[in-house]
C-alpha positions as a Markdown table, in Angstrom:
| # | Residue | x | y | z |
|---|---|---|---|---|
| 1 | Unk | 194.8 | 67.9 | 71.5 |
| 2 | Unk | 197.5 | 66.4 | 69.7 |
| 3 | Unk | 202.2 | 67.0 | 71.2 |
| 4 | Unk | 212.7 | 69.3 | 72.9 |
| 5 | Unk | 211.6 | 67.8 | 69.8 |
| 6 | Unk | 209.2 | 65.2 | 71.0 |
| 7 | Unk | 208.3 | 62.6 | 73.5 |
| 8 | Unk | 209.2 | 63.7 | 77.5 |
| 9 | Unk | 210.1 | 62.0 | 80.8 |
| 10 | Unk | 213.3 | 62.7 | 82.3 |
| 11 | Unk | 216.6 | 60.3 | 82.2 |
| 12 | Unk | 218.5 | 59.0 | 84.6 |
| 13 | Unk | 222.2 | 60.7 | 85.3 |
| 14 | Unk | 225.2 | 59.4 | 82.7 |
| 15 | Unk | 225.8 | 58.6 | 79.6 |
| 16 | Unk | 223.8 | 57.6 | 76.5 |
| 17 | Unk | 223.1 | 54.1 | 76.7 |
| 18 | Unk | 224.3 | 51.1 | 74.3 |
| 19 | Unk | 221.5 | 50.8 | 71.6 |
| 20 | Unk | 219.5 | 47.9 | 72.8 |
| 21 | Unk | 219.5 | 44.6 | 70.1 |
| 22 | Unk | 217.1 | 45.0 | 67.6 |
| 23 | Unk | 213.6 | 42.9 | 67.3 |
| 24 | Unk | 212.8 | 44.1 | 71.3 |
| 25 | Unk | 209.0 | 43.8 | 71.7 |
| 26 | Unk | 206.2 | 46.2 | 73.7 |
| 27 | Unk | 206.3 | 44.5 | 77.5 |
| 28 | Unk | 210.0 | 43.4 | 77.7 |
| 29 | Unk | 212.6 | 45.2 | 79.4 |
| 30 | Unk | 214.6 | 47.8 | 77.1 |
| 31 | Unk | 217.9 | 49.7 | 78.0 |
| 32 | Unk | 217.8 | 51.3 | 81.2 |
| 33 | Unk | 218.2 | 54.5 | 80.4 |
| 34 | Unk | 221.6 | 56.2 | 80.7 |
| 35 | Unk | 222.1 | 59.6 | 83.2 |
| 36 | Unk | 222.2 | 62.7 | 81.5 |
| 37 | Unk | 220.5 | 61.9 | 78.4 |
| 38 | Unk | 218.0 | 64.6 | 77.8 |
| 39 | Unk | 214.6 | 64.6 | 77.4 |
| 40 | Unk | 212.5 | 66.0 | 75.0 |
| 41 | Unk | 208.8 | 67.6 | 74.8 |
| 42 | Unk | 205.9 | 67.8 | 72.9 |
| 43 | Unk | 202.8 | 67.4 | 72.1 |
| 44 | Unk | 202.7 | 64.1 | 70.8 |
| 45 | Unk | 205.7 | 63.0 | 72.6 |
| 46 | Unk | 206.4 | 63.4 | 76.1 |
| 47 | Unk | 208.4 | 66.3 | 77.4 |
| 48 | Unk | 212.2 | 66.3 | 78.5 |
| 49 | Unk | 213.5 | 68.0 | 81.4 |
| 50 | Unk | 214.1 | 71.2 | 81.5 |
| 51 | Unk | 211.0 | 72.4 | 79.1 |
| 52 | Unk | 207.4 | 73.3 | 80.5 |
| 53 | Unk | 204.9 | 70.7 | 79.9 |
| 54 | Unk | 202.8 | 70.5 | 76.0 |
| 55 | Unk | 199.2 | 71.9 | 76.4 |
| 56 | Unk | 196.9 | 69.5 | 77.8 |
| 57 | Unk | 199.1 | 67.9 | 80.3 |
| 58 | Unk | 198.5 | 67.7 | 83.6 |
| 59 | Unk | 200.5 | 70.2 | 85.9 |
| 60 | Unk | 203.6 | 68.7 | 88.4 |
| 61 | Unk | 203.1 | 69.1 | 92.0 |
| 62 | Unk | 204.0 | 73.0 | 92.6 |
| 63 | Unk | 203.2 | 74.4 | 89.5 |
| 64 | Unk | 199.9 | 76.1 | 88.6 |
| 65 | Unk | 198.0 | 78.1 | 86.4 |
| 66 | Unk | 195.6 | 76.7 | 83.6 |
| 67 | Unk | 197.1 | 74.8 | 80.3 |
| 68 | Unk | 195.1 | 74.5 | 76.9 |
| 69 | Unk | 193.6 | 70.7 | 75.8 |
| 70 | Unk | 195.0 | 69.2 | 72.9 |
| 71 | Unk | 191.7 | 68.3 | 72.1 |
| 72 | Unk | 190.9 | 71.6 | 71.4 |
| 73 | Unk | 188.5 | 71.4 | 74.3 |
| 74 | Unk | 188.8 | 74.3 | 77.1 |
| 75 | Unk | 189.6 | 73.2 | 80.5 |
| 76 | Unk | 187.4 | 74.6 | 83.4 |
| 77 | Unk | 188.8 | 77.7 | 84.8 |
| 78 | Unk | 191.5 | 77.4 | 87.8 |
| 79 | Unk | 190.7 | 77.3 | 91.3 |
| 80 | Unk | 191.0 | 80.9 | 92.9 |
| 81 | Unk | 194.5 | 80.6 | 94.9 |
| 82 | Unk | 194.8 | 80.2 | 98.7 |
| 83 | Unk | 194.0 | 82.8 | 100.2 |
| 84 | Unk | 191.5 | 84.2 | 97.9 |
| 85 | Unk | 188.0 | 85.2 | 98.9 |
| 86 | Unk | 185.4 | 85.2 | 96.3 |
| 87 | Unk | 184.1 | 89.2 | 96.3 |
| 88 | Unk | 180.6 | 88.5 | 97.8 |
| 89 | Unk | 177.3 | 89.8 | 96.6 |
| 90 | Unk | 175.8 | 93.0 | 98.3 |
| 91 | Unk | 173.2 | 91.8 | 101.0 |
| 92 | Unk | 169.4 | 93.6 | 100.1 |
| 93 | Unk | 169.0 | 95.7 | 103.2 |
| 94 | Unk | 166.0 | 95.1 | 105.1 |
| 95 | Unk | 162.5 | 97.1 | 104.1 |
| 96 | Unk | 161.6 | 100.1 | 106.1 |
| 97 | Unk | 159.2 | 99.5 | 109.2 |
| 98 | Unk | 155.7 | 100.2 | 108.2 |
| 99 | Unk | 153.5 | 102.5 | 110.3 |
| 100 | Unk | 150.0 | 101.9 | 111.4 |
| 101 | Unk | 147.5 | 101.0 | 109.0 |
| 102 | Unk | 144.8 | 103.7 | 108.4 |
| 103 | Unk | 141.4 | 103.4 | 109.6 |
| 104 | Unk | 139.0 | 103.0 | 106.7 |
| 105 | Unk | 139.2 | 100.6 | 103.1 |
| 106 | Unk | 142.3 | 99.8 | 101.7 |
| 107 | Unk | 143.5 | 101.1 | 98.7 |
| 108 | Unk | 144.5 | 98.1 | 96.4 |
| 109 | Unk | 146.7 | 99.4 | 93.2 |
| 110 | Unk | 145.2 | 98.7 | 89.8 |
| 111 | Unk | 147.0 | 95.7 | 88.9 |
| 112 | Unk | 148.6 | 95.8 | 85.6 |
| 113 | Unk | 147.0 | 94.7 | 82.3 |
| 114 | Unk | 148.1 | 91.2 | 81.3 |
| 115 | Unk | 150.7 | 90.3 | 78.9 |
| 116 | Unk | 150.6 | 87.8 | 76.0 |
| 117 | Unk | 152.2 | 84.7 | 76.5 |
| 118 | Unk | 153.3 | 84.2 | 72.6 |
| 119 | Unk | 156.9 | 85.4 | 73.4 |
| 120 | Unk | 157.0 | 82.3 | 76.0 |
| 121 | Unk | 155.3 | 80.0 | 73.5 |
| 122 | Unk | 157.7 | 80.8 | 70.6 |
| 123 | Unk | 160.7 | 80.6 | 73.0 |
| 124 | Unk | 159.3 | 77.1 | 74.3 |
| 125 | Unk | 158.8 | 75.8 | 70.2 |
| 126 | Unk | 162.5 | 76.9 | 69.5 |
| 127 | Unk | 163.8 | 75.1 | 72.1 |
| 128 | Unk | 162.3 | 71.9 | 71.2 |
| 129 | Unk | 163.4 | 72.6 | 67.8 |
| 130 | Unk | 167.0 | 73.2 | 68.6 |
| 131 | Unk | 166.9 | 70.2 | 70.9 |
| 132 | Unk | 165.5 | 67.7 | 68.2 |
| 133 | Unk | 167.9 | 69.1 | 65.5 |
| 134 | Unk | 171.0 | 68.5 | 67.9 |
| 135 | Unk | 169.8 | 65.2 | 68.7 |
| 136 | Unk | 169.5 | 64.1 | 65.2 |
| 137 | Unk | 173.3 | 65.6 | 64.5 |
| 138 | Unk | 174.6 | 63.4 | 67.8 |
| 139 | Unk | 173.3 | 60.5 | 66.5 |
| 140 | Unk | 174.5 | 61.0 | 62.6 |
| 141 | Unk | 178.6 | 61.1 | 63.3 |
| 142 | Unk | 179.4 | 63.9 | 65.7 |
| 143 | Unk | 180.8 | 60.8 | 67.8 |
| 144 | Unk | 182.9 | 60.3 | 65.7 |
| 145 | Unk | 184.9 | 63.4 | 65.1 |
| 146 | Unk | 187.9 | 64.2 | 67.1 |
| 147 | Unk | 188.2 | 67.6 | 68.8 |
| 148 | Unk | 188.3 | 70.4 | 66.7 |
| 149 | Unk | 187.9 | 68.6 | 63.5 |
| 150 | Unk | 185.6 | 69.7 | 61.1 |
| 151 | Unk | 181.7 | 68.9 | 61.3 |
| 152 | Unk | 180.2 | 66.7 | 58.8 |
| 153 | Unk | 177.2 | 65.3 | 60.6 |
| 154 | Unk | 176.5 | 63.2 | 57.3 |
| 155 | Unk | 179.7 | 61.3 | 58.0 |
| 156 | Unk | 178.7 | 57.7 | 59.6 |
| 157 | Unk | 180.6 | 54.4 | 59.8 |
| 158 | Unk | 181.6 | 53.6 | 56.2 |
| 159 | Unk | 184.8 | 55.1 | 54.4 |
| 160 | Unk | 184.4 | 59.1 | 54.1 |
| 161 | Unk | 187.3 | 62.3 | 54.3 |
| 162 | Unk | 188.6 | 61.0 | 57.8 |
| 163 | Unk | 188.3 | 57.1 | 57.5 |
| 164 | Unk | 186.9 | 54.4 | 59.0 |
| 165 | Unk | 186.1 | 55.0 | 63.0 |
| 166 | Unk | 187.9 | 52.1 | 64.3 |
| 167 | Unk | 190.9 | 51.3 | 66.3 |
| 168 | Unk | 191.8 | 47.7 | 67.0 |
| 169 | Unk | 189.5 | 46.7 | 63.5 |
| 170 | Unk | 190.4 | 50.2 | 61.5 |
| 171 | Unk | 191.4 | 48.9 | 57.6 |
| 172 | Unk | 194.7 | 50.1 | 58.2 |
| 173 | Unk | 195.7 | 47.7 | 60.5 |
| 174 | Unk | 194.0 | 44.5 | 59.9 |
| 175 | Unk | 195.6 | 44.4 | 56.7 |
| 176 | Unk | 198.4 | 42.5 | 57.2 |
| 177 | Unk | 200.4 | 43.7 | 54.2 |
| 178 | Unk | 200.4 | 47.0 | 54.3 |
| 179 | Unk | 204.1 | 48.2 | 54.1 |
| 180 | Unk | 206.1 | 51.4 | 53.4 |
| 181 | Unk | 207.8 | 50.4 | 50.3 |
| 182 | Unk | 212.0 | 51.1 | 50.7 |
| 183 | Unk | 212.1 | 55.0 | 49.5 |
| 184 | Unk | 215.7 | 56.8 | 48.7 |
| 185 | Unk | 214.8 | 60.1 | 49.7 |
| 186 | Unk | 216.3 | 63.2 | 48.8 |
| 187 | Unk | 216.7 | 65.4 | 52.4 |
| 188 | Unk | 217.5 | 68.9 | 51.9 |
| 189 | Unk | 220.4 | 69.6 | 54.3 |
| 190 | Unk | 219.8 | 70.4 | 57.7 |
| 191 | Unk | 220.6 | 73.8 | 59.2 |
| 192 | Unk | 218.5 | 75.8 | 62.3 |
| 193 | Unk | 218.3 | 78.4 | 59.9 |
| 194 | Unk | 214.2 | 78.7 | 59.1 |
| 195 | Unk | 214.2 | 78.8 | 55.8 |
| 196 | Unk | 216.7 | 75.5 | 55.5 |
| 197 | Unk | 215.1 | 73.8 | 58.2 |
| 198 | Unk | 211.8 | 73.9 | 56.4 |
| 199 | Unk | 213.2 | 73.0 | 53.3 |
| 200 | Unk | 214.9 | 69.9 | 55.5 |
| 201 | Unk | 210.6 | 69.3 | 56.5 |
| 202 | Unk | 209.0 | 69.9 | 53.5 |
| 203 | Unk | 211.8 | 67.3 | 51.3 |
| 204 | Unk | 210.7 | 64.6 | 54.0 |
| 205 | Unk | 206.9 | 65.5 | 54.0 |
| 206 | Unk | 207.5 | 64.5 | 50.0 |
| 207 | Unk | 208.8 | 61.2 | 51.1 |
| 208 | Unk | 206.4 | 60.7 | 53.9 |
| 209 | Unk | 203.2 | 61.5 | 51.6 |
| 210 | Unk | 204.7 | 59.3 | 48.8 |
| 211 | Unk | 205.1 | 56.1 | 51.6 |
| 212 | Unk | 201.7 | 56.7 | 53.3 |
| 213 | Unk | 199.3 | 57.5 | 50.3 |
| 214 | Unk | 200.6 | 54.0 | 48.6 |
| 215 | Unk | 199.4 | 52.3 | 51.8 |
| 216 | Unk | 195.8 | 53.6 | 51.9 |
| 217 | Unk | 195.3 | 52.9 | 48.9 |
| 218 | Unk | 196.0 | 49.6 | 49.0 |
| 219 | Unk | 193.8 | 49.4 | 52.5 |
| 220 | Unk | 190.7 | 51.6 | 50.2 |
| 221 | Unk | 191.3 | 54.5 | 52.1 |
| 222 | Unk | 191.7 | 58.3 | 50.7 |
| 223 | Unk | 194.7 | 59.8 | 52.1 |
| 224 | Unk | 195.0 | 63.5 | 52.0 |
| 225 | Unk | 198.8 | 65.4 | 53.1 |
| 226 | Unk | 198.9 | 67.6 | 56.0 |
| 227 | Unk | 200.5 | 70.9 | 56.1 |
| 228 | Unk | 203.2 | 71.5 | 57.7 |
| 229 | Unk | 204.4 | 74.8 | 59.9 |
| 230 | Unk | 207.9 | 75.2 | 60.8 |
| 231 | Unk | 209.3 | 78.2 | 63.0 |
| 232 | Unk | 211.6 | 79.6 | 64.7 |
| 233 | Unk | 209.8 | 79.4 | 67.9 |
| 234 | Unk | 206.5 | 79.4 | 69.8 |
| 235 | Unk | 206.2 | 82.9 | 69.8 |
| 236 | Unk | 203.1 | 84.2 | 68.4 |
| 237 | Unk | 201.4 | 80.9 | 67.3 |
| 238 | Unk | 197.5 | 80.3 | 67.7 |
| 239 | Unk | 196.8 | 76.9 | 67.0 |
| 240 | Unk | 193.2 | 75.7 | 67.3 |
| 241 | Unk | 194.6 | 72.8 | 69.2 |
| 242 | Unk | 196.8 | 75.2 | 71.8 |
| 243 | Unk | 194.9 | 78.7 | 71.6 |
| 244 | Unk | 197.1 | 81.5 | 72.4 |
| 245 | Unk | 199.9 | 79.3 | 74.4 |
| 246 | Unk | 203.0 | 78.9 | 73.4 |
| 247 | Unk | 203.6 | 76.0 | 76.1 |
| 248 | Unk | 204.1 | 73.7 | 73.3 |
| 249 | Unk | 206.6 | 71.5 | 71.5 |
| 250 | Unk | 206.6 | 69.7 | 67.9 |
| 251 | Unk | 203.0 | 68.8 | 67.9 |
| 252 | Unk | 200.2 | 67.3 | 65.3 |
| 253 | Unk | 196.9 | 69.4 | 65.4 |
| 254 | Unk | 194.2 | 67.2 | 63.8 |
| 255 | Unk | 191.9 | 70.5 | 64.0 |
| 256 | Unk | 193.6 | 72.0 | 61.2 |
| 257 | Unk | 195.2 | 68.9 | 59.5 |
| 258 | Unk | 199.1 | 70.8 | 60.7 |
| 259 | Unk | 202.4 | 69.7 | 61.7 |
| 260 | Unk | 203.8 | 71.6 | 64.1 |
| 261 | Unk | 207.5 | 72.3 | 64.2 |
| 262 | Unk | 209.3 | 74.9 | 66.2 |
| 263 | Unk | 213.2 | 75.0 | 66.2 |
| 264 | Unk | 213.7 | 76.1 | 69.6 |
| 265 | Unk | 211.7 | 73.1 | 71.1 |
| 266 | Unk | 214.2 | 70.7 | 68.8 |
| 267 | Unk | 216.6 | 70.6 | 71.4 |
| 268 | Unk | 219.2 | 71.4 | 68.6 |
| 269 | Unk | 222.1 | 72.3 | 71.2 |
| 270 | Unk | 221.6 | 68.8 | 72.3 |
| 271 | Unk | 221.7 | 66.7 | 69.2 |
| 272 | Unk | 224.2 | 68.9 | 66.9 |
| 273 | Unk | 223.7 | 67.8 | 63.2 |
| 274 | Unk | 221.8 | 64.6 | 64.0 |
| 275 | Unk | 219.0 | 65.4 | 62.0 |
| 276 | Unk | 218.1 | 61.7 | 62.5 |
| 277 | Unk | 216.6 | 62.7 | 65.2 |
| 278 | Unk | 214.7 | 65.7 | 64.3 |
| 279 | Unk | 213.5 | 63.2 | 61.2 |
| 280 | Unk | 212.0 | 60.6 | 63.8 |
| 281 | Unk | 210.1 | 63.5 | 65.5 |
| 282 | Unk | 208.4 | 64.7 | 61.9 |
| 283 | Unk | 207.4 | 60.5 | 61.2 |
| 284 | Unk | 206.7 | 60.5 | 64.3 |
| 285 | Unk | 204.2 | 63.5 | 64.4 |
| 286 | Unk | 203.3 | 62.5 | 60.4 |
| 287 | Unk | 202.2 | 59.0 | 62.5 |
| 288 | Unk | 199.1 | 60.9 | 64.1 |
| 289 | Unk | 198.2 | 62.2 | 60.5 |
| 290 | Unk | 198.1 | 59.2 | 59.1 |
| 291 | Unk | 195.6 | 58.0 | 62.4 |
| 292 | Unk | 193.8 | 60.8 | 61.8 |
| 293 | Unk | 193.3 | 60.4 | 58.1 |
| 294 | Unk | 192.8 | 56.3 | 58.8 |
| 295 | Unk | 189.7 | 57.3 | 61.3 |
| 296 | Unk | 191.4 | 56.0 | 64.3 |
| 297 | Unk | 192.4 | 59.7 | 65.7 |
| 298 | Unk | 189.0 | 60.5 | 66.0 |
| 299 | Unk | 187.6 | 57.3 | 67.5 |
| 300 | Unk | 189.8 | 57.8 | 70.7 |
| 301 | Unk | 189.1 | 61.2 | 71.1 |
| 302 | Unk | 185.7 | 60.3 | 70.9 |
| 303 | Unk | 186.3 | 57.4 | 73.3 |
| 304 | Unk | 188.2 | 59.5 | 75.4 |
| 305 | Unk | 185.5 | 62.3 | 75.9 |
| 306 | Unk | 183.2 | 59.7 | 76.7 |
| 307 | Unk | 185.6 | 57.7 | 79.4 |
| 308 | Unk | 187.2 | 60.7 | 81.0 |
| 309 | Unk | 190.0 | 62.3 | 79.1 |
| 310 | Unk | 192.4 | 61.7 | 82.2 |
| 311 | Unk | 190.8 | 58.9 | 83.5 |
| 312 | Unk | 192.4 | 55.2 | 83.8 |
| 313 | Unk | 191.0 | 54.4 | 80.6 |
| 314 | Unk | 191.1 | 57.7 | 78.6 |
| 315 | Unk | 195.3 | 58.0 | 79.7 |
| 316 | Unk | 195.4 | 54.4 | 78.3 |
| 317 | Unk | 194.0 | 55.2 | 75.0 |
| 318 | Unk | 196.1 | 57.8 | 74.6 |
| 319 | Unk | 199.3 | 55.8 | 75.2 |
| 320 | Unk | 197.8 | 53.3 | 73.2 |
| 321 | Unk | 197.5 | 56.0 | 70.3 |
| 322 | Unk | 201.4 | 57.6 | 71.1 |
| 323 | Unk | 203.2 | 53.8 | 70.9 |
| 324 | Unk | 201.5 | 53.1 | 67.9 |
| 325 | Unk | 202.9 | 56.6 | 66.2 |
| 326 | Unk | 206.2 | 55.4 | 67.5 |
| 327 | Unk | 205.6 | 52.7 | 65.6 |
| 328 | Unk | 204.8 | 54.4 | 62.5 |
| 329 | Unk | 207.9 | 56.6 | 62.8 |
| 330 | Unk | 209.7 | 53.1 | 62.8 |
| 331 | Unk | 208.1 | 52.2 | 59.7 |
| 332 | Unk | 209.0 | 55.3 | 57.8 |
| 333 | Unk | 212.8 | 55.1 | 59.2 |
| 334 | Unk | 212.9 | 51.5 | 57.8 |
| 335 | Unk | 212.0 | 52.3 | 54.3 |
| 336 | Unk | 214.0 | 55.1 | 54.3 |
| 337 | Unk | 216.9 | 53.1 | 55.2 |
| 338 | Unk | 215.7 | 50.3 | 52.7 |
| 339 | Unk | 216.2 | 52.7 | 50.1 |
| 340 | Unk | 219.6 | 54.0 | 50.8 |
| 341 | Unk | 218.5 | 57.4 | 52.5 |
| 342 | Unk | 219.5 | 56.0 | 55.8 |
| 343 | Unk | 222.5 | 54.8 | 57.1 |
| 344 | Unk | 222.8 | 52.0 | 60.0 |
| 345 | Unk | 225.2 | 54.4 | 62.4 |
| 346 | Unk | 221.8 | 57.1 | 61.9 |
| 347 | Unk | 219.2 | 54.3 | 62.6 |
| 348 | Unk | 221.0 | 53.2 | 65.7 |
| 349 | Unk | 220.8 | 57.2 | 66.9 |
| 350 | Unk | 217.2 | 56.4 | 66.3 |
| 351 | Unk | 217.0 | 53.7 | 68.2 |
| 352 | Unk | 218.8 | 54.4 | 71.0 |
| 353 | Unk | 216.9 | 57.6 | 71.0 |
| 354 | Unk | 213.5 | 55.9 | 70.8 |
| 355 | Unk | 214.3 | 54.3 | 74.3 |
| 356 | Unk | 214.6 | 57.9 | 75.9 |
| 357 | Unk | 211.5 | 59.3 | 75.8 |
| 358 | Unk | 208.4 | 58.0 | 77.9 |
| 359 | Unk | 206.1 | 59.0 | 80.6 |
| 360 | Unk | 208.5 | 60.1 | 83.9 |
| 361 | Unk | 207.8 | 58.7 | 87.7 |
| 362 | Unk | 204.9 | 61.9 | 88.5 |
| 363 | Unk | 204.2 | 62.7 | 84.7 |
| 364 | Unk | 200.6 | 61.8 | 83.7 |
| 365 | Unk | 201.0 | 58.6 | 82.6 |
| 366 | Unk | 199.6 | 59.2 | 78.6 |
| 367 | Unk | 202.5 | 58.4 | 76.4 |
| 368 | Unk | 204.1 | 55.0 | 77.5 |
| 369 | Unk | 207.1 | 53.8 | 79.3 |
| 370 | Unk | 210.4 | 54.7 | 77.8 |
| 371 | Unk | 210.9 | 50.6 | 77.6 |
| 372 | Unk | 207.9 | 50.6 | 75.9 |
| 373 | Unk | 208.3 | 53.5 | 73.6 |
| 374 | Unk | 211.7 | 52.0 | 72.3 |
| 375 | Unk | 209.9 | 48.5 | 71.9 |
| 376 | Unk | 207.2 | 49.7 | 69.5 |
| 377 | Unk | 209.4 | 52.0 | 67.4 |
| 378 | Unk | 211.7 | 48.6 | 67.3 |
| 379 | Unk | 208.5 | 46.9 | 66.0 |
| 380 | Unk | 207.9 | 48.9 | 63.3 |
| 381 | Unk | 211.8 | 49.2 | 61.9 |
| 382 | Unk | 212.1 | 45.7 | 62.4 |
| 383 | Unk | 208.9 | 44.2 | 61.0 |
| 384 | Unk | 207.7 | 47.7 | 59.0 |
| 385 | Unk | 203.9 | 46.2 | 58.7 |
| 386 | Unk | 200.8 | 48.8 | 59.8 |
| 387 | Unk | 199.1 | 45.3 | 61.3 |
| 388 | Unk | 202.3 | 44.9 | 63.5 |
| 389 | Unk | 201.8 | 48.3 | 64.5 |
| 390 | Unk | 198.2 | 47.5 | 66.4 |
| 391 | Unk | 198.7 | 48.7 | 70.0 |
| 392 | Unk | 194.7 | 48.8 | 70.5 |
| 393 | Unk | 195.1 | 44.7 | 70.6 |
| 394 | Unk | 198.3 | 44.5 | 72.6 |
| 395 | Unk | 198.3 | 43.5 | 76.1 |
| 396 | Unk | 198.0 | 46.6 | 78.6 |
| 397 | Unk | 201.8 | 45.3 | 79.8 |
| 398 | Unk | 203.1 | 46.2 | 76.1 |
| 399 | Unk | 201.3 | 49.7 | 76.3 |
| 400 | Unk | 202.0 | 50.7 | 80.4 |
């Protein structure tokens, strides 16, 4: 609901850190990360410092104000500020004292003719009627939809247009190999410039959609692309995942199947012409397409609702679903270095940037440890198999 151009959490004061060995797993300890290495935000990812938080997140001590769900679910209206007093209603002001009753028979008014009840009747029948009908949609796969996707109340726990909903047993990761075939892909050059940078997006959605339809086909799955929407900034987008905010960063919207990617959020002044990174953002947002197309997306949203969206478990499910698209984006950046796309020097970048981005001392805690982050995009670079990739079994130490 969904999600600098990802991840968030700030970093300690310094310099970037030595990329840590490869073949790290989820739970041990990664690089410590190096002062003055930025941030970045997003829906998706966690913010960096410096950028307001992606919809849905919880505020920081001192700041206020509502923020939109990336569940495409509103949140309940803000508390009036301190200070504020509710206008009250007008009191009724107390009938007139009567006089003295007058001697003889009182008068009683002709009470008026009696209405028919068939307005309450047919009121009472269409209620029962509504009630049944909703029922019967509850119980025929409205559980398991995710936020704002569309309604198909015929969908129920066989293969259909978003999957299977499962997460730990979801075909896509029990099969144990499922890989992204090595891909030499054909990136359009880089540039901030709109129209370049989209053309940079749409070369590696080509590559992405090539890598990921091969696997679900192979697990009996239909895979379908997403689209992708890349801007200059956040100005004037309406998302059905983010409303009218523009508190956002590169984000997936699972509402409307759309990959969200504004420039200005890329933290571009930061990272120069290493379009590595902007890349592992893209898998790394492509990753919650492919959970979305797989079914598992809309198991933990449903899971979620049900538990409390930013309760113990619901903020565990959701890191659970963000390490697992880190490891995804490993997978992609493996087969694109398997096919020559990639060099080493920008897969280290990668890496090292992997371990920068995590959940921050006072963040909500809904993306992951940056130790944690790195570990699982390590995981899938180093081992590049979706059942390797299966955070809803690991321990809760390899997903804190």
């Amino acid at each position: 609901m969904t999600r600098p151009p990802y991840g968030q959490g700030p970093i300690s004061p310094g310099g970037r850190p030595v990329p840590p060995p490869p073949g790290r797993r989820p739970g041990t300890p990664g690089p410590r990360p190096d002062p003055g290495y930025p941030q970045r935000p997003g829906p998706g990812y966690p913010q960096r410092q410096g950028f307001p938080p992606p919809p849905g997140y919880q505020p920081r001590p001192g700041q206020a104000g509502p923020q939109a769900s990336p569940y495409g679910i509103p949140l309940a209206p803000p508390l009036p500020p301190v200070g504020y007093t509710p206008r009250q209603r007008p009191q009724t002001p107390p009938p007139a004292p009567q006089g003295p009753t007058p001697y003889g028979p009182t008068v009683r008014p002709t009470p008026p003719p009696r209405r028919r009840r068939w307005g309450t009747v047919l009121l009472i029948v269409i209620v029962v009627v509504t009630g049944v009908l909703l029922r019967t949609a509850l119980s025929t796969g409205l559980d398991n939809i995710g936020a704002g996707d569309s309604v198909d109340t015929g969908y129920g726990p066989d293969v259909g247009a978003l999957g299977v909903a499962e997460t730990a047993g979801n075909p896509l990761l029990t099969d144990t190999d499922a890989t992204l075939v090595p891909a030499d892909c054909d990136y359009a050059p880089w540039s901030t410039r709109v129209d370049q940078a989209r053309a940079f997006f749409d070369s590696a959605a080509i590559c992405l959609e090539s890598g990921w339809r091969a696997v679900f086909a192979e697990v009996g799955l239909s895979f379908e692309a997403p689209k992708v929407d890349v801007t200059a900034s956040t100005t004037g987008i309406t998302t059905l995942c983010t409303g009218n905010s523009s508190n956002f960063a590169a984000f997936y919207c699972s509402a409307d199947k759309t990959i969200y990617m504004p420039i200005s959020q890329l933290q571009t002044d930061v990272f120069k012409n290493n379009w590595v990174v902007y890349l592992s953002v893209f898998a790394h947002e492509y990753g919650h397409h492919v959970q979305a197309q797989a079914g598992i997306l809309g198991k933990v949203h449903a899971q979620r609702r049900e538990a409390g969206v930013r309760s113990d478990t619901g903020l565990e499910l959701s890191r659970r679903t963000e390490l697992q698209a880190n490891c995804f984006d490993g997978m992609y950046l493996s087969s694109s270095r398997g096919g020559g796309a990639l060099t080493s020097a920008q897969i280290s970048v990668a890496r090292n940037d992997a371990y920068h981005r995590g959940d921050a001392p006072g963040d909500m805690r809904d993306h992951g440890t940056t130790q944690n982050g790195g570990a699982w995009f390590e995981v899938g670079l180093d081992e590049n198999r979706t059942f390797a990739c299966n955070t809803f079994t690991a321990p809760a130490s390899a997903v804190n």
